[in-house]
Structure formats: structure tokens, C-alpha cells
C-alpha positions, -999 to +999 in steps of 0.1 A: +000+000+000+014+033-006+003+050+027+022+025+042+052+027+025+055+063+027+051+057+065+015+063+075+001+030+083-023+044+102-035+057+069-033+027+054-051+006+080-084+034+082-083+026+038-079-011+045-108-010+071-132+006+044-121-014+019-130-044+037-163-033+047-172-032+010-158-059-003-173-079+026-208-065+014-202-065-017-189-101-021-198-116+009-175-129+038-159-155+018-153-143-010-113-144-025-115-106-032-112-105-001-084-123+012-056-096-006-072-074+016-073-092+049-033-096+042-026-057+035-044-051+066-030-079+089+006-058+074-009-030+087-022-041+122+016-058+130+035-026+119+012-005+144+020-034+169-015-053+166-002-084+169-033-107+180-055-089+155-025-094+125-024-125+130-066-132+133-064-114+096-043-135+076-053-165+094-087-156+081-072-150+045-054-179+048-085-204+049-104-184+021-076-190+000-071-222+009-107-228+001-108-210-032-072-221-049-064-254-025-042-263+003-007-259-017-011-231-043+013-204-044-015-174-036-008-190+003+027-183+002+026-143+009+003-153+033+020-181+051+050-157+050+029-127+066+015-153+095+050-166+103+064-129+109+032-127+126+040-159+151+074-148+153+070-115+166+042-129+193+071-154+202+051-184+190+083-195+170+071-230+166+041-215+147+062-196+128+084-228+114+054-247+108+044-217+085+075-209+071+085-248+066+048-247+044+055-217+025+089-231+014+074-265+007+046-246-013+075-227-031+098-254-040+066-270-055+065-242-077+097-243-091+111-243-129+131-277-127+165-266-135 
């Protein structure tokens, strides 16, 4: 988000908020619009130190992408990524392996064979 790379995340968070809202009534609660969103503002809730509420975000984005592109598509990787900072900075470091060991796996999956 540009607010928050020019250093108001605050800004960004308030946009995020709205955003959601819509999306959420526009779409429904489900809905894999909405999951890029849940993600931007997890990023914004752990750079303004909400940790708890970061991490409620993208593990809610996690399961609706999970649901709408499967349990190993590379969509979950920024968002496995974003969970394990998450996890880390609560301290919860095995949480954080467990979702950076998936993200990798997801990754290497991915790969060009060489």
C-alpha cells in the first residue's frame, strides 16, 4: 500500500478498514476478493503493533484462500510468509516454522526444474 510505504500506516489501516467493509458487502465474507485485503491489513495491524489482531487477519485470509485455490497453491505463500512474521514477533516460534516450513514446501513446488 502506498500509505504505508511512505510511513503512514495508520492511513493505510483506516483505507484497508473501508475497503474491507465493502468488499465484505459486496462479495460476501468469503469471497477471495477479499483475502488480498485481509493480508494488506493484517501488514498494517503488526507494523502498528497489533499483533493478536495481525495474526486473526491472515489466518482468516489464509483459509479463504485455501478454500478458493487449494491447500498448496502459491497465492498461500505471501500469506503463510505474513502469518510466520506474525508468530514470530508474538514469540510463537514453533508457529512460525510450521508456516515458514509450508511456504517453502509450497515454493519449492512451484519451481522451474532446473
Amino acid at each position: 500500500n502506498n500509505y504505508r510505504d511512505l510511513g503512514d500506516t495508520k492511513k493505510a489501516r483506516k483505507l484497508h478498514e473501508q475497503a474491507l467493509i465493502l468488499k465484505e458487502k459486496y462479495f460476501g465474507k468469503d469471497h477471495f476478493e477479499l483475502a488480498f485485503t485481509l493480508d494488506s491489513l493484517g501488514k498494517d495491524y503488526k507494523n502498528l503493533g497489533g499483533l493478536k489482531k495481525a495474526k486473526e487477519l491472515h489466518e482468516r485470509s489464509l483459509k479463504i484462500k485455501e478454500l478458493y485455490y487449494g491447500i498448496a497453491h502459491q497465492e498461500l505463500i505471501e500469506t503463510l510468509t505474513a502469518l510466520g512474521n506474525t508468530h514470530q514477533s508474538l514469540k510463537n516460534l514453533k508457529q512460525a516454522q510450521l508456516c515458514f516450513e509450508r511456504a517453502l514446501k509450497i515454493r519449492k513446488q512451484h519451481l522451474e526444474p532446473n
